[in-house]
MMTF fields as JSON, N, C-alpha, C and O atoms, coordinates in Angstrom:
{
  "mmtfVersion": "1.0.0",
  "mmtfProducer": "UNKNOWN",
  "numBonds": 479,
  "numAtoms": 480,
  "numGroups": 120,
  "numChains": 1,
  "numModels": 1,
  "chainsPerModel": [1],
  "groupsPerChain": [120],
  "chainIdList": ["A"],
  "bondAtomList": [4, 2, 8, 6, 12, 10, 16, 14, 20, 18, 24, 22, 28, 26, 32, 30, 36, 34, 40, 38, 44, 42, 48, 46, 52, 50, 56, 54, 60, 58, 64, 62, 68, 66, 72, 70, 76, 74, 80, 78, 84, 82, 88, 86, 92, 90, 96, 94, 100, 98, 104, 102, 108, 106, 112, 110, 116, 114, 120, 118, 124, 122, 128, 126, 132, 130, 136, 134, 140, 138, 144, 142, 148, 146, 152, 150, 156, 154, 160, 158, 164, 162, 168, 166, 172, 170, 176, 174, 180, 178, 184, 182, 188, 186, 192, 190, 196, 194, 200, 198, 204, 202, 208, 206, 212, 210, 216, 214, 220, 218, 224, 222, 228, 226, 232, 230, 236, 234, 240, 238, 244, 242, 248, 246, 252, 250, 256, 254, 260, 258, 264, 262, 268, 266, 272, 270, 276, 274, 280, 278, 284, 282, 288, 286, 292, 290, 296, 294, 300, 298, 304, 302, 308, 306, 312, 310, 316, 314, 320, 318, 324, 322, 328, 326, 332, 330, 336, 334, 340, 338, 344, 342, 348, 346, 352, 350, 356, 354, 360, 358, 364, 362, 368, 366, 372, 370, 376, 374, 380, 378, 384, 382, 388, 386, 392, 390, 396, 394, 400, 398, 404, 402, 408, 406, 412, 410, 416, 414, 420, 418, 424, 422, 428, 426, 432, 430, 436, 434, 440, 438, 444, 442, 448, 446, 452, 450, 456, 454, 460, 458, 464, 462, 468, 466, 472, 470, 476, 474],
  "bondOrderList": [1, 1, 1, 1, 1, 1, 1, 1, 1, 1, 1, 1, 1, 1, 1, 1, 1, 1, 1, 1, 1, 1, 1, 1, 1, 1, 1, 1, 1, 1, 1, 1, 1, 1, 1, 1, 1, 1, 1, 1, 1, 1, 1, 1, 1, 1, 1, 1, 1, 1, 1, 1, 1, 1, 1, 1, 1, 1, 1, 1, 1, 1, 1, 1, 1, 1, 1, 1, 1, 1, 1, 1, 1, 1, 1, 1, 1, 1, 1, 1, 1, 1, 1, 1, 1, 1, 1, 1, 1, 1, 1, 1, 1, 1, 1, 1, 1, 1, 1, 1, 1, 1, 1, 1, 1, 1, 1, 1, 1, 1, 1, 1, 1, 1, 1, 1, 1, 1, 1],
  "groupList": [{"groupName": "UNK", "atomNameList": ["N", "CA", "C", "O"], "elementList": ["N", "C", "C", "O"], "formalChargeList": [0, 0, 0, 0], "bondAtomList": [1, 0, 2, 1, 3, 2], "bondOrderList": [1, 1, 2], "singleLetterCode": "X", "chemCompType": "L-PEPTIDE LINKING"}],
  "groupTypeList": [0, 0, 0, 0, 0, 0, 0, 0, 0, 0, 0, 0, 0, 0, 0, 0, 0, 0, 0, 0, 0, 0, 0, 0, 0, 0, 0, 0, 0, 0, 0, 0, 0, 0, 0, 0, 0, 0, 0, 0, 0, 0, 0, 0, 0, 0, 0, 0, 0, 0, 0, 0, 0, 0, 0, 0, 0, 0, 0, 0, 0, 0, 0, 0, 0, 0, 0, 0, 0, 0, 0, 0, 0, 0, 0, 0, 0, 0, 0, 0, 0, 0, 0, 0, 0, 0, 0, 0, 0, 0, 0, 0, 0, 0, 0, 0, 0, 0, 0, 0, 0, 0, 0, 0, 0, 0, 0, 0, 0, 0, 0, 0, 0, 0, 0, 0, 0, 0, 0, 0],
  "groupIdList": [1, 2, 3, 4, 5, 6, 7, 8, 9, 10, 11, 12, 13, 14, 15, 16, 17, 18, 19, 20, 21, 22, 23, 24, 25, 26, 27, 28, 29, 30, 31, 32, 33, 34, 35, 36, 37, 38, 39, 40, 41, 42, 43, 44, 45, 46, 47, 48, 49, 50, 51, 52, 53, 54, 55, 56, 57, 58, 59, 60, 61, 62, 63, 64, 65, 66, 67, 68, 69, 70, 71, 72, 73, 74, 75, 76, 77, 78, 79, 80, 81, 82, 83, 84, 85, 86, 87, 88, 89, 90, 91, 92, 93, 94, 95, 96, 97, 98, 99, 100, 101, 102, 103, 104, 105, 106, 107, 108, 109, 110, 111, 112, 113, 114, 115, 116, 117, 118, 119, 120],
  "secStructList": [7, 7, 7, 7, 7, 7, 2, 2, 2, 2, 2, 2, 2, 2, 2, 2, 2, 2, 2, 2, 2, 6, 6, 7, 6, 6, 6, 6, 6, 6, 7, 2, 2, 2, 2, 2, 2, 2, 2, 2, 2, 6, 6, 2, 2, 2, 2, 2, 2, 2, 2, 2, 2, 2, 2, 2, 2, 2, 2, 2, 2, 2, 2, 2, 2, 2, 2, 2, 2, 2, 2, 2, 6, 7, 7, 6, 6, 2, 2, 2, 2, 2, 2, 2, 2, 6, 6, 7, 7, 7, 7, 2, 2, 2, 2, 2, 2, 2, 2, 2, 6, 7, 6, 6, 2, 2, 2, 2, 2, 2, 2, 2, 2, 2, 2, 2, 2, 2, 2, 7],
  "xCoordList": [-83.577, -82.546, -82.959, -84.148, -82.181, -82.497, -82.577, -82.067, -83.517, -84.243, -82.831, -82.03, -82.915, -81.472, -82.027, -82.026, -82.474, -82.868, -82.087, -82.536, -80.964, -79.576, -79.775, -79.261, -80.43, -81.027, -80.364, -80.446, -79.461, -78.811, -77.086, -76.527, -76.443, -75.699, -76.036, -75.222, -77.302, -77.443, -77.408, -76.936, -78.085, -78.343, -76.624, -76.411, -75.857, -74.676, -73.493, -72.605, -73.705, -73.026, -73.688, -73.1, -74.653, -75.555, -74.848, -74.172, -75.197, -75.326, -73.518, -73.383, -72.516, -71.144, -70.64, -69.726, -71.214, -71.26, -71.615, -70.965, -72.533, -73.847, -72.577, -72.127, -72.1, -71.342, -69.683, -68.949, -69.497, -68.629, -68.524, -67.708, -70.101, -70.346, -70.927, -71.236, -71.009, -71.468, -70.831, -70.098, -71.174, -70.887, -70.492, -69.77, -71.084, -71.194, -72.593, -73.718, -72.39, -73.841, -74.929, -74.655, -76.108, -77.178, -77.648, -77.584, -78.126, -78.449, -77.103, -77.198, -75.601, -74.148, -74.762, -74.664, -75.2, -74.553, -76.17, -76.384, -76.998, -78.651, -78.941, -79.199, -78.965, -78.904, -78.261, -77.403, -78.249, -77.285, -76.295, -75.095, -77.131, -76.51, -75.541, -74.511, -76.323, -75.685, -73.725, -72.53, -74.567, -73.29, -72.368, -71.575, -72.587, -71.811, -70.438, -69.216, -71.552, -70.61, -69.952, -68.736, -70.4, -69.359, -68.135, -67.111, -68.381, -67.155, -66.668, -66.075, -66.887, -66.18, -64.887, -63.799, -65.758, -65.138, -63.807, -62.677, -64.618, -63.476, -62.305, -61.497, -62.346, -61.235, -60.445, -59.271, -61.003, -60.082, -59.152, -58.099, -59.746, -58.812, -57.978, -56.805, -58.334, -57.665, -56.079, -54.96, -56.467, -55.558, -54.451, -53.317, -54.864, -53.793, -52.807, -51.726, -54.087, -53.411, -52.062, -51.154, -52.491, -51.31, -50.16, -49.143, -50.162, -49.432, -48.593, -47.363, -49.03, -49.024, -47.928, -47.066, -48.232, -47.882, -46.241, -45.381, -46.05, -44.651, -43.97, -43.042, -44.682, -43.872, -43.695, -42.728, -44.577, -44.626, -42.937, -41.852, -43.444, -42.587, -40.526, -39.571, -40.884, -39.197, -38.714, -37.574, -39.587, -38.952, -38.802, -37.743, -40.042, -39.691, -38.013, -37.055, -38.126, -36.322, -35.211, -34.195, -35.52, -34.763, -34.281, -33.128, -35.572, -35.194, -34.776, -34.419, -34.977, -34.507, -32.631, -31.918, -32.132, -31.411, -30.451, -29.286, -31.055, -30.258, -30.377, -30.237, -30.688, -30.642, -29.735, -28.716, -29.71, -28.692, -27.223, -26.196, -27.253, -26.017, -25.557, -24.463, -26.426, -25.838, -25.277, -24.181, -25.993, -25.43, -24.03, -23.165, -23.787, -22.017, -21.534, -20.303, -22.185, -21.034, -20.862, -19.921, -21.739, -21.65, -22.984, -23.972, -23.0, -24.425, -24.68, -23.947, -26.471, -27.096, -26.603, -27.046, -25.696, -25.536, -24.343, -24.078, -23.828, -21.768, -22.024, -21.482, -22.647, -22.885, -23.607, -23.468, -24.167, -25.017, -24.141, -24.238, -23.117, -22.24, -21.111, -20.563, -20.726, -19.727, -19.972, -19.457, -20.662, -21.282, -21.768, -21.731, -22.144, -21.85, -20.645, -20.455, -19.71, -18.124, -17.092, -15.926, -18.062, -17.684, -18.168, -17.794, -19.075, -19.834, -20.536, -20.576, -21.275, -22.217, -23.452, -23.766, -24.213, -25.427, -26.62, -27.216, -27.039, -28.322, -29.125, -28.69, -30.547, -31.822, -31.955, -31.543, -32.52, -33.174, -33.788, -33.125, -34.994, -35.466, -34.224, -33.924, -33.701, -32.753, -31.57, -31.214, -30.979, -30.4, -31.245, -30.775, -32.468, -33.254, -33.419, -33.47, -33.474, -34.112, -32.68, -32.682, -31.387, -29.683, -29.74, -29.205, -30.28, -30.331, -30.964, -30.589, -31.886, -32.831, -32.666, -32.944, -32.072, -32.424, -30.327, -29.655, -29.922, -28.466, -27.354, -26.786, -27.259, -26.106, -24.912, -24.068, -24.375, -22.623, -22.619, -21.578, -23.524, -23.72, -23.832, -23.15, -24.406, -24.571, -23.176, -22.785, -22.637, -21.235, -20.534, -19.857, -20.769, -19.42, -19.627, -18.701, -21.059, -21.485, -20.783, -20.121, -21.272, -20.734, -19.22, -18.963, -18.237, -16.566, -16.574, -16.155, -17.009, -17.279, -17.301, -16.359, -18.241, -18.614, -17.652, -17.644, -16.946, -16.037, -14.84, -14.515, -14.305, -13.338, -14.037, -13.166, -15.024, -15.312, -15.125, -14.347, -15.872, -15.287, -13.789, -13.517, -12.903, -11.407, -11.301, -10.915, -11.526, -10.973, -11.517, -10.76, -12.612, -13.202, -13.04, -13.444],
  "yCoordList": [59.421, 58.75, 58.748, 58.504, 58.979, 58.926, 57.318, 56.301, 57.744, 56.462, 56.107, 56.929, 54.882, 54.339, 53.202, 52.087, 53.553, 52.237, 51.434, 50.39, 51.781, 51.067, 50.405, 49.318, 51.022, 50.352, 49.822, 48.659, 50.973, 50.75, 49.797, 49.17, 49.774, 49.744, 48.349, 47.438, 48.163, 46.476, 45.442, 44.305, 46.186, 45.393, 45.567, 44.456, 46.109, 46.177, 44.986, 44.259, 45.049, 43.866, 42.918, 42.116, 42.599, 41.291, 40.62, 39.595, 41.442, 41.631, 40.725, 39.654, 41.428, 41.343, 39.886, 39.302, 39.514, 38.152, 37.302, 36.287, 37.593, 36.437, 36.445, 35.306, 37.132, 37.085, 36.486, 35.89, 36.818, 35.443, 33.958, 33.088, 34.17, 32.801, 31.826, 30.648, 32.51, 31.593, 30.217, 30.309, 29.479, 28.561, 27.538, 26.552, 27.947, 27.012, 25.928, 26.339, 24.839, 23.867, 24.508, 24.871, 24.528, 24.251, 26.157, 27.176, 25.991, 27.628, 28.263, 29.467, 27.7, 28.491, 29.672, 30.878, 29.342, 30.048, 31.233, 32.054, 30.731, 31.511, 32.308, 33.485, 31.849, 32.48, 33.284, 32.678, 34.151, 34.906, 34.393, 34.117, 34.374, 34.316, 32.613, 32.413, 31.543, 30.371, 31.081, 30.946, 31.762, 32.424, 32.611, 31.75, 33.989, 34.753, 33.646, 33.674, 32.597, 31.567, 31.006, 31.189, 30.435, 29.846, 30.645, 30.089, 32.308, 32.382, 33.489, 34.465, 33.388, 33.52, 32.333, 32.419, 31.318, 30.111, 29.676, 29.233, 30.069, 29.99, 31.057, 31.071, 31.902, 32.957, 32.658, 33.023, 31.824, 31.724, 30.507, 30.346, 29.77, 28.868, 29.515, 29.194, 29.989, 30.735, 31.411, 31.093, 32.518, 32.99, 32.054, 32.193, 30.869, 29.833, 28.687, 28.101, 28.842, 28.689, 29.39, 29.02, 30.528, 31.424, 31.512, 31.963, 31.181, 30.433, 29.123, 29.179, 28.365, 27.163, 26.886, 26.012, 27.728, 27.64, 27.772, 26.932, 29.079, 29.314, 28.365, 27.911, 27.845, 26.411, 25.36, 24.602, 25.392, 23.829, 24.469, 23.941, 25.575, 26.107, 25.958, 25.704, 26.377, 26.336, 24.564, 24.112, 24.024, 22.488, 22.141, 21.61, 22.44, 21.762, 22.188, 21.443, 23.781, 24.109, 23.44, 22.988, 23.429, 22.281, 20.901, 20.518, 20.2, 19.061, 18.455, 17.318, 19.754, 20.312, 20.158, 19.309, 21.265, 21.773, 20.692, 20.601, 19.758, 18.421, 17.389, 16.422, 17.164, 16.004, 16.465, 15.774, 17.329, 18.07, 18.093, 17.584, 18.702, 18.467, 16.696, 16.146, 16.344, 14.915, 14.209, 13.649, 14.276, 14.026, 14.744, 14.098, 15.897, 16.874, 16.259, 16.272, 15.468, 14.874, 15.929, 15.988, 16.394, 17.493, 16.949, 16.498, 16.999, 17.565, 18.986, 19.957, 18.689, 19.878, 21.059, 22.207, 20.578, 21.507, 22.444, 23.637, 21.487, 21.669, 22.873, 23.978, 22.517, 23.7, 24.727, 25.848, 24.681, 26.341, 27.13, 28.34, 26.167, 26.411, 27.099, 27.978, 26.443, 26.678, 28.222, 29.322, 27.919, 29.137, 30.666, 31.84, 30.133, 31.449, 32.018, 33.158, 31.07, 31.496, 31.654, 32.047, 31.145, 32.046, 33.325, 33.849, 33.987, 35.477, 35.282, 36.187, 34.022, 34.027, 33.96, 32.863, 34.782, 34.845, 35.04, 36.109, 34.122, 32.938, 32.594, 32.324, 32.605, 32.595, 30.903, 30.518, 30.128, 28.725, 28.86, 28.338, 29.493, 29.693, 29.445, 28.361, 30.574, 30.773, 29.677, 29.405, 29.06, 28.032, 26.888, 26.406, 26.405, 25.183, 25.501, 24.675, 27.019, 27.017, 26.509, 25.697, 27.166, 26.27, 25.459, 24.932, 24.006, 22.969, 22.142, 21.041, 22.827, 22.018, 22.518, 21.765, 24.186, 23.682, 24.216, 23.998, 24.647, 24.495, 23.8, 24.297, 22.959, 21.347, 21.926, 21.385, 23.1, 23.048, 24.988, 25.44, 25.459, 26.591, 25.724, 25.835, 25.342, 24.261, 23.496, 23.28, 23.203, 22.653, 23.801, 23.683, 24.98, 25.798, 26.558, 27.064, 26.574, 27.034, 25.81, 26.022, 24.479, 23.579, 23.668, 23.476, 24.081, 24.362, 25.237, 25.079, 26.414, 27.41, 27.312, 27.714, 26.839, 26.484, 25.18, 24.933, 24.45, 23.52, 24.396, 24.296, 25.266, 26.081, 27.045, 27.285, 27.514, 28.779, 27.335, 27.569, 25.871, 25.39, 24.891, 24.564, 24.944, 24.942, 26.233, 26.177, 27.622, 28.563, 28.725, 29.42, 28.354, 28.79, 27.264, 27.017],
  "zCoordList": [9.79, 9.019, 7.544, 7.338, 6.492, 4.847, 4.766, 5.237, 3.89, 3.189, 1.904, 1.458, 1.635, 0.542, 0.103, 0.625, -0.837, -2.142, -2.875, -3.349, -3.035, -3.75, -5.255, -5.521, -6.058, -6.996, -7.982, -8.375, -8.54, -9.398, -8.816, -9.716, -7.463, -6.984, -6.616, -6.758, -6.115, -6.14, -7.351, -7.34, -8.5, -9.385, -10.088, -10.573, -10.239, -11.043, -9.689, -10.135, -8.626, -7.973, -7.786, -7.06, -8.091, -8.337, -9.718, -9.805, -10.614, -11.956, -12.192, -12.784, -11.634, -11.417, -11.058, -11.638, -10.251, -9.49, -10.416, -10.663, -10.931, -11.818, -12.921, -13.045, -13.494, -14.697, -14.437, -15.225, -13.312, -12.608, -12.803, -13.108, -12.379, -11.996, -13.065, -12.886, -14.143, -15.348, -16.376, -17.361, -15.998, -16.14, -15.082, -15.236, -14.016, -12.646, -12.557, -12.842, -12.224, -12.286, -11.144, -10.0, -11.752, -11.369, -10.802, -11.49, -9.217, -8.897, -8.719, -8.48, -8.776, -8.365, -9.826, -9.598, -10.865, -11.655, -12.061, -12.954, -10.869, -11.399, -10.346, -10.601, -8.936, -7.883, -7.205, -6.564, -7.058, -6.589, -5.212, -5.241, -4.148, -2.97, -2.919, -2.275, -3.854, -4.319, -5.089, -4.829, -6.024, -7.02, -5.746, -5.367, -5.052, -4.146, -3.692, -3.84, -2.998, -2.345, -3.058, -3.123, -3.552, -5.235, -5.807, -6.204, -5.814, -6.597, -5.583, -6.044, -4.242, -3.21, -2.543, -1.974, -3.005, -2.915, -3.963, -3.761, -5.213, -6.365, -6.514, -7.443, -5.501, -6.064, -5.028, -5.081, -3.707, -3.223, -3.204, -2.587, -3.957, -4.41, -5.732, -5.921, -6.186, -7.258, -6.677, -7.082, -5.515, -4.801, -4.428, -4.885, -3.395, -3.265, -4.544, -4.484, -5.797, -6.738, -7.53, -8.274, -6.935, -7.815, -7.07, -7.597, -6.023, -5.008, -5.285, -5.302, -5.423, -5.325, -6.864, -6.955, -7.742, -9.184, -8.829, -9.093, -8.146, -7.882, -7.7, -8.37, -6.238, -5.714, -6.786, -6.866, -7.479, -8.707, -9.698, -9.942, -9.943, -10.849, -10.766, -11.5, -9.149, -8.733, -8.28, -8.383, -7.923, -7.882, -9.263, -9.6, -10.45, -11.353, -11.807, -12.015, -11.859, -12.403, -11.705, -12.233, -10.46, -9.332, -9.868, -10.07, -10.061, -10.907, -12.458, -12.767, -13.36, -14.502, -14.167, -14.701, -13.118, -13.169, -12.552, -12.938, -11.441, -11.186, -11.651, -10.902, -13.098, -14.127, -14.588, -14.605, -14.954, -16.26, -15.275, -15.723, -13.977, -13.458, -13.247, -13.375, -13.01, -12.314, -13.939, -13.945, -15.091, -16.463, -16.71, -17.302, -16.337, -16.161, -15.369, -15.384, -14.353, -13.242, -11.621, -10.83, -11.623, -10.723, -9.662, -10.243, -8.035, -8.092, -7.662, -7.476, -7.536, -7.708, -6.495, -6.49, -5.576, -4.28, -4.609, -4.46, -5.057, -5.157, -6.66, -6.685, -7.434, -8.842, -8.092, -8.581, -7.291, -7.346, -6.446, -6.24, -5.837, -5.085, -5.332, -4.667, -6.698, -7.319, -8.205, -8.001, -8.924, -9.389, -8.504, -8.871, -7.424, -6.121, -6.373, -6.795, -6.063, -5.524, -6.867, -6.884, -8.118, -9.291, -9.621, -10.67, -8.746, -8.769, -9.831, -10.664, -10.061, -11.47, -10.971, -10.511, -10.929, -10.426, -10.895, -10.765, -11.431, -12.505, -11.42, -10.3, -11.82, -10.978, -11.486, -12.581, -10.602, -11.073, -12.458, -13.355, -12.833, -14.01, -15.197, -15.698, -15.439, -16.256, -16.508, -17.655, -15.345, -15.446, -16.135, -17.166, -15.651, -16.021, -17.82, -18.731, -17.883, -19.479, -20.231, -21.157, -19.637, -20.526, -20.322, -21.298, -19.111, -18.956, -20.15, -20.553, -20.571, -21.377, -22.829, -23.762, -23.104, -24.987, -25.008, -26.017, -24.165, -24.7, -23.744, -22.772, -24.107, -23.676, -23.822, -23.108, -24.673, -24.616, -23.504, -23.027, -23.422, -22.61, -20.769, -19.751, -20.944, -19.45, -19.073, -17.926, -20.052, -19.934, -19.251, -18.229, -19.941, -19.666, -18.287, -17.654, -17.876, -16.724, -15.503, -14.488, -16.135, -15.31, -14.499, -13.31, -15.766, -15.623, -14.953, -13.807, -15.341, -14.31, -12.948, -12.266, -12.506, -10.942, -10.439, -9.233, -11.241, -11.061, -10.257, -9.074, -11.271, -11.205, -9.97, -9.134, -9.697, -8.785, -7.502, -6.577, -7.515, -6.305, -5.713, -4.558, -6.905, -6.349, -5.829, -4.662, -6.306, -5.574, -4.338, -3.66, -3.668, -2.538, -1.912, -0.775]
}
C-alpha cells in the first residue's frame, strides 16, 4: 500500500478551520479539533438561520401589510383577496414596502381589491 503524508493538505484544512474560528473563547479558537466542533456547530446554526430570516421576514410584511389594511378599512384576507380577483399580482414584500413609505399608492391598491371583491 503507498505511504500518504498529507502535508501540505492537512496543514491548509487545519489552517482553514483555525481562521474560521477566530475569535471564539478560549481552545474553540487555538485548537483545532475544539475549533472543528465549534464552527461545525456555528454554521449550522448559521444554515437554520438563513432559514429562519425568511420566516421573520414574511410575517413581518404580513403584519406591515395588515396595519396598513385594517387603517383603509379592509382586512388582511379580503385585500389579498381582492387583489387576486383584480389579477394584481404583488408579492408580500412589495406590498409591505407601499404600506409603509406610500399612503395614497396603498389607497389605490386598496380600491382596487375593493372593486376586484365586488366582481368575484
Amino acid at each position: 500500500m503507498p505511504r500518504v503524508k498529507r502535508g501540505t493538505h492537512r496543514r491548509a484544512s487545519r489552517k482553514k478551520t483555525l481562521e474560521q474560528a477566530s475569535g471564539y473563547f478560549l481552545t474553540k479558537s487555538k485548537l483545532h479539533r475544539a475549533a472543528q466542533e465549534a464552527v461545525e456547530r456555528g454554521l449550522k446554526f448559521a444554515y437554520t438561520g438563513r432559514k429562519n430570516k425568511k420566516r421573520d421576514f414574511r410575517s413581518l410584511w404580513i403584519v406591515r401589510i395588515n396595519a396598513a389594511c385594517r387603517e383603509a378599512g379592509i382586512s388582511y384576507s379580503k385585500f389579498l383577496h381582492g387583489l387576486k380577483a383584480a389579477g394584481l399580482d404583488l408579492n408580500r414584500k412589495v406590498l409591505a414596502d407601499v404600506a409603509l413609505h406610500d399612503d395614497a399608492a396603498f389607497r389605490q391598491l386598496v380600491q382596487s381589491a375593493k372593486a376586484g371583491l365586488e366582481k368575484a
